[in-house]
C-alpha positions, 0 to 999 in steps of 0.5 A, spaced: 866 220 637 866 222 645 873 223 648 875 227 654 866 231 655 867 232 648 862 231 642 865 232 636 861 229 629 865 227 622 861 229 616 854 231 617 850 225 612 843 226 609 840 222 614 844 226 620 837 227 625 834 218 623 841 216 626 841 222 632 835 219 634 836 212 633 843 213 637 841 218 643 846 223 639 844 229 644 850 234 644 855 236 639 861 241 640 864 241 634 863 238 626 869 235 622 868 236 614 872 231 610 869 234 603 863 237 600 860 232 596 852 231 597 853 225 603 857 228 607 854 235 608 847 235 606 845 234 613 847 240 615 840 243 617 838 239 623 844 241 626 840 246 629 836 241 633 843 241 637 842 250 637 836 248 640 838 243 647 844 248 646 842 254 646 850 256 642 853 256 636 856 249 633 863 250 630 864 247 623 870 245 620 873 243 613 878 245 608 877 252 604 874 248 598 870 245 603 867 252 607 867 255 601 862 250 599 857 250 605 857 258 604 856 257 597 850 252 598 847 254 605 848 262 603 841 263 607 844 260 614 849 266 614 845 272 611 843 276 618 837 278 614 834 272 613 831 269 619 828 264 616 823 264 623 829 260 627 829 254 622 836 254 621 842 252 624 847 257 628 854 254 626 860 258 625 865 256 620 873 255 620 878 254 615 883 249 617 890 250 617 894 245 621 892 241 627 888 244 632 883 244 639 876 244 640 875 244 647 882 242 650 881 236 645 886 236 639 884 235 632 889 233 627 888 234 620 890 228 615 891 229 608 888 224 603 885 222 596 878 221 593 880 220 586 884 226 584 880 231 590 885 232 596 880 231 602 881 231 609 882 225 614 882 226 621 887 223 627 884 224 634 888 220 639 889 213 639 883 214 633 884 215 625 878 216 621 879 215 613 873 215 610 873 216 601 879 215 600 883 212 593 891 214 595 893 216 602 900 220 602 905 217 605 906 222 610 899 221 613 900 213 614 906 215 617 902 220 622 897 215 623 902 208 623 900 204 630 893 207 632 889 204 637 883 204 632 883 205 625 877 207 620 878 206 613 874 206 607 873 200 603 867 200 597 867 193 594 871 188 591 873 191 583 876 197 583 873 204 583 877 211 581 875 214 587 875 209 593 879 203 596 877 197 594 877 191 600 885 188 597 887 196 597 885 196 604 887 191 607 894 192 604 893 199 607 891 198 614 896 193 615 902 198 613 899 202 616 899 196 623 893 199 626 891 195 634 884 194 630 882 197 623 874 197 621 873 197 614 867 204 612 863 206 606 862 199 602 857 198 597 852 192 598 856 188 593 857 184 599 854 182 605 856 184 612 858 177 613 862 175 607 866 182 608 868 179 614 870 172 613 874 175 607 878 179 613 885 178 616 885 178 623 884 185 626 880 187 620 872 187 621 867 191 617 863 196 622 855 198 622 851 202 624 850 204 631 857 200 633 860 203 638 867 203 641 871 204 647 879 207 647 883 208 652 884 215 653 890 216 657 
């Protein structure tokens, strides 16, 4: 997302460097980590296409599970002994610890469920992102009750452990009373076009590429 110059990333997904060319991504100030699991993080190489038009570090973010995680995986980005020829990606990790800014902008951490594993959401603005999601405490729907623009996970009609299935989501994005509220994360168990004639007004599925614009006052 784009707010106020700034270019923040959410999760860096296997395919990061298909969707950076595909998008016209070409600038990053800061990468978010909802959690470690492998769709989420393993794109974390072709970060350093960004070190390269930027010539700076990148700050990443997560929880301490999280950054312990990446530290662990990709322990040769942080060995100052191995160089690995410039092809590795200059990050610098940060273990959040309540809100906080990346250049002026505020970043508000959420706390939700995947299943039984605390992760983190993210509020920034008039925008909430949710992505696998099962439960969230009622102390973050309160924190995001009335947001412009919502995205929330939504994986399938049966249920599942660790994700909200489409009857959880929509009874959890009406709680919640987002002005519009895109549904993220579903499975191919349903077509784009039946996931959305299924939707109440102010719920629609996302895709890929989709972009949106919100009021920044």
């Amino acid at each position: 997302m784009e707010t106020k110059g700034v270019s923040v990333l959410i999760d860096t997904a296997p395919d990061l460097r298909q969707q950076a060319l595909q998008f016209g991504v070409n600038r990053l100030d800061a990468v978010l980590y909802t959690h470690d699991h492998a769709d989420h993080l393993h794109g974390i190489d072709d970060l350093r296409a960004f070190n390269f038009i930027q010539w700076a570090q990148i700050p990443v973010f997560g929880n301490t599970e999280t950054i312990d995680r990446i530290r662990k995986l990709f322990d040769y980005i942080f060995d100052p002994n191995r160089s690995e020829g410039g092809g590795k990606p200059m990050i610098e990790t940060h273990v959040i610890n309540g809100s906080f800014e990346v250049k002026g902008v505020k970043i508000e951490p959420l706390r939700v469920f995947h299943g039984s594993k605390e992760i983190l959401a993210f509020r920034i603005g008039p925008f909430a992102y949710l992505t696998d999601v099962s439960s969230i405490p009622s102390e973050t729907v309160d924190r995001i009750r009335g947001v412009d623009l919502l995205v929330l996970d939504a994986l399938r009609h049966k249920a599942h452990p660790t994700h909200m299935n489409f009857e959880q989501a929509v009874a959890c994005a009406k709680e919640i009373g987002a002005r519009r509220t895109l549904l993220t994360h579903f499975s191919h168990s349903a077509t784009h076009k039946e996931i959305s004639d299924m939707m109440p007004e102010g719920i629609e599925p996302a895709y890929d590429g989709m972009e949106i614009i919100l009021d920044e006052k």
